[in-house]
C-alpha positions, 0 to 999 in steps of 0.5 A, a space after each residue: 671167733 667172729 668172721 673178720 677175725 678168721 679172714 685176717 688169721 688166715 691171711 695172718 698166716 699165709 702172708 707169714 707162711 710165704 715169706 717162710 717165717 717159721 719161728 712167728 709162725 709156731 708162735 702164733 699157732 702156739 696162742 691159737 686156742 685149738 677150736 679156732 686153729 680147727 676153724 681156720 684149718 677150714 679155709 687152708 689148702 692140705 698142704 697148708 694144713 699139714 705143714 702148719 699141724 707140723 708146726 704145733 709144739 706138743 703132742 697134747 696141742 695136736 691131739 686137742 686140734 686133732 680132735 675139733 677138725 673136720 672127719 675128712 681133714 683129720 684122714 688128711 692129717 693120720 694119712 701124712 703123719 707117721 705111724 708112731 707119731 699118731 700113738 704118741 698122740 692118741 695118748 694125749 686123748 680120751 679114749 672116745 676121742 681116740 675111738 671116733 678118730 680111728 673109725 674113721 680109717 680103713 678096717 686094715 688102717 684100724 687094725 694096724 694102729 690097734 697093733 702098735 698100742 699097748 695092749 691096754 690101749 688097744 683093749 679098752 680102744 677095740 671094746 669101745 669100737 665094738 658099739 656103733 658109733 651112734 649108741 652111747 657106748 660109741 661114744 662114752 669114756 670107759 675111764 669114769 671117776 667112781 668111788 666106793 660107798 664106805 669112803 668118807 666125805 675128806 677121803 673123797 674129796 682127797 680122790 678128786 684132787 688126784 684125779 687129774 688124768 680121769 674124764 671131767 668129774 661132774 658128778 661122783 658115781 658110787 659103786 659097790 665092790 663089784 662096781 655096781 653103780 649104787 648113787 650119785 653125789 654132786 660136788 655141791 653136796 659133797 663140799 656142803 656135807 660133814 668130812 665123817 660122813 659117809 657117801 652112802 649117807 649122802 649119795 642119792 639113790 635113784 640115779 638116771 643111767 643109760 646102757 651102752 646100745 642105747 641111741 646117742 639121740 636119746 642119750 641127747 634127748 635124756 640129758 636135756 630133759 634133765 639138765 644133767 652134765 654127764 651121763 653115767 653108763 650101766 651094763 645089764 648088770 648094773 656095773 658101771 662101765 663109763 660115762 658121756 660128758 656134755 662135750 660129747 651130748 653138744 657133738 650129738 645134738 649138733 650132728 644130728 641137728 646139721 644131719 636131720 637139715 641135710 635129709 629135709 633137703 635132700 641132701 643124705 647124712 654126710 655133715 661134711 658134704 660142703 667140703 667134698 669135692 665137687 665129684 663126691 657132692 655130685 654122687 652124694 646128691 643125685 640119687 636124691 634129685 633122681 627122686 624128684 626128677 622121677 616125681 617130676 616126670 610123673 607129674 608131667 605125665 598126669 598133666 599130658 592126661 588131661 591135654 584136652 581139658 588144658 587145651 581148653 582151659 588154658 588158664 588152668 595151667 597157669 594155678 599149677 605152680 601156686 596149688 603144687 607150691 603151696 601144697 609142698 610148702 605146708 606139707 614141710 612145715 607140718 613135717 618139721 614141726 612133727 620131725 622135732 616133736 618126735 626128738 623133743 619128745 612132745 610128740 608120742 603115741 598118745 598126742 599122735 592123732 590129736 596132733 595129726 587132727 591139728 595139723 589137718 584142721 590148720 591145714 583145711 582152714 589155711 586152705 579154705 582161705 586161699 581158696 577163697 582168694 584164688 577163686 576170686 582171681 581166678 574168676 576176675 582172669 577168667 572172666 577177662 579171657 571171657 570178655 576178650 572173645 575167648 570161648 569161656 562162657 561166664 558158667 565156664 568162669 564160674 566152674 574154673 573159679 570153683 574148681 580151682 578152689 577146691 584144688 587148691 583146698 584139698 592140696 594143702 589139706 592133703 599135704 598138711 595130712 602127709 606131712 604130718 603122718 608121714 614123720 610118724 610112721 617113719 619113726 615107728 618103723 625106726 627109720 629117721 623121720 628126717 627123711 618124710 622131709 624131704 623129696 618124699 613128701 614135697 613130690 608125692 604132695 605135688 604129684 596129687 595136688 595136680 591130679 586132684 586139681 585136674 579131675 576136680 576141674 574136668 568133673 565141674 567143666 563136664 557136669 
């Protein structure tokens, strides 16, 4: 849905909610596709949402919209409805779904809803619930289509068609007795094969599975480097126990991508911070800029050590923000370039220190050009304070000229280094590497920059 069309929906509905329409209304929310009422459910007030949810006919509909909103409009909407509604809804989902949605709740909120299931539902909800929520079995579907070896190719085929109410059949998993995953079979192969024969026949063996605390990111990673759909879930006995769908990997990928931005920033992990309210923006984003504020306070603190020198050289102050800017800006680049690398999987133990000496060589050489350039303005500058009558004598140009091309070098040296190495060792202490992004590296980058900078001036002027 483009833009326009959201403004003139959302406008669609007010103008038809004040003149107390209610009929064209209900109308109109029946012919909206679930994932655009979600959207549009972004630019309404809560009691708009609410009353329009009330609105949708079938429980079905609202267990599809329930399931594309955002986290803190679906607490809006279980805190307004009642309880025996939400049931009745939930029975309309996936339990994946179901189990993402009820996390979302307070633990006494979980439990109360778990209560008023039955007792089927609530097993299968609380088994799934005891995954973390970023692990596989956090976000698998335990109602997985498999079908036993022996059956025949018509016998399955017969299956498929009744198997309506299962998670999307991509693949046929084959199981043992024991329900032991033993292969895989793909609708292609299984329309193109004899109806006699058996699945063992035609089934392939080596089938690519994943354990329920496995990361959701790997799961992501996995299913990408193997174009898979679905993804079947084992347990360490090899029984097969559910399956992700590629629904849930693009709610992965699209979480941990919006997740890894928020960090480069700054900004934590919360990937609703846009629809806080302005307290809870303010909480979620000042301990980061406390970071960069203490930063910032160190770096002024290096800057008032060298007052006499500056005092001096007053043209010194004004490449501080050029070295520190740059020096952050390709110690990020480096950072997120490594960042991705290490989800795509193309950074590893094995490239790790030919890509660290990559990046250092692209950052010396980058450095190395600047350097020439700033050296040069420097020295036209300084040799304009000089000819001005200011106490610089034409050494003085030349020491200034070269010293903050040297600064300027080893900055974006440092910082092309730091930013590389720092996602690296993130990730080898399993702490995301998305962090190494953000304030950690732009502020220790700024930080040395200037004091390099300043020890490298007061060396040459002082020689």
């Amino acid at each position: 849905m483009r833009n326009n069309e959201v403004i003139l929906l959302v406008d669609t509905y007010r103008k038809l909610h004040r003149r107390g329409a209610k009929v064209n209304l209900i109308n109109i929310i029946d012919k909206t596709h679930p994932a655009d009422l979600a959207l549009l459910f972004r630019s309404f007030s809560q009691h708009e949402r609410l009353y329009f949810f009330s609105l949708i006919k079938t429980n079905e509909q609202k267990a599809e919209v329930l399931s594309e909103v955002d986290d803190n409009i679906i607490v809006e909407i279980l805190h307004s409805v009642k309880r025996d509604e939400i049931i009745n809804i939930f029975r309309e989902m996936d339990y994946d779904d179901e189990s993402s949605i009820i996390r979302l709740l307070p633990q006494e909120e979980q439990q109360e809803l778990l209560n008023l299931m039955k007792d089927e539902e609530s097993r299968e909800l609380e088994a799934l619930m005891e995954y973390d929520e970023d692990t596989a079995g956090g976000i698998m579907n335990p109602e997985v289509f498999h079908l036993h070896e022996n059956l025949t190719v018509a016998k399955a085929t017969e299956e498929i068609q009744k198997s309506a109410d299962t998670e999307m059949v991509f693949y046929i998993y084959v199981t043992d007795e024991r329900i032991h995953l033993i292969g895989v079979v793909s609708l292609r192969q299984l329309i193109l094969n004899d109806p006699q024969k058996k699945l063992s026949d035609i089934m392939v063996e080596d089938v690519v599975s994943i354990r329920p605390e496995t990361d959701q990111e790997e799961v992501a990673r996995l299913t990408s480097r193997y174009n898979f759909v679905a993804v079947p879930v084992v347990d360490d006995e090899n029984k097969l126990i559910g399956v992700v769908t590629v629904d849930d990997i693009i709610d992965v990928l699209r979480e941990e991508a919006t997740e890894d931005l928020l960090q480069m920033a700054g900004l934590g992990r919360d990937t609703d911070i846009i629809l806080k309210s302005v307290w809870g923006s303010i909480k979620k984003r000042f301990p980061w800029l406390l970071a960069t504020y203490i930063g910032g306070l160190i770096a002024a603190l290096v800057i008032g050590f060298f007052h006499d020198l500056l005092g001096s050289f007053v043209i010194l102050i004004s490449f501080i923000p050029i070295i520190a800017g740059m020096g952050g800006n390709i110690g990020t680049q480096s950072s997120t370039i490594i960042t991705r690398g290490l989800f795509t999987g193309r950074v590893n133990p094995d490239t790790t220190w030919k890509i660290v000496g990559k990046e250092l060589r692209v950052g010396i050489t980058l450095g190395l050009i600047y350097g020439i350039i700033l050296g040069g303005i420097a020295f036209l500058l300084s040799y304009v304070f000089h000819a001005n009558g200011y106490d610089y004598s034409l050494t003085n140009c030349i020491e200034l000229s070269i010293a903050i091309a040297i600064g300027i070098v080893i900055a974006m040296s440092l910082a092309t280094f730091t930013g590389t190495l720092a996602p690296i060792v993130f990730n080898s202490m399993k702490i995301d590497p998305a962090i190494a992004t953000g304030p950690l590296v732009t502020t220790t980058i700024d930080i040395l920059g200037i004091l390099i900078y300043l020890s490298i001036a007061t060396g040459l002027i002082h020689l």
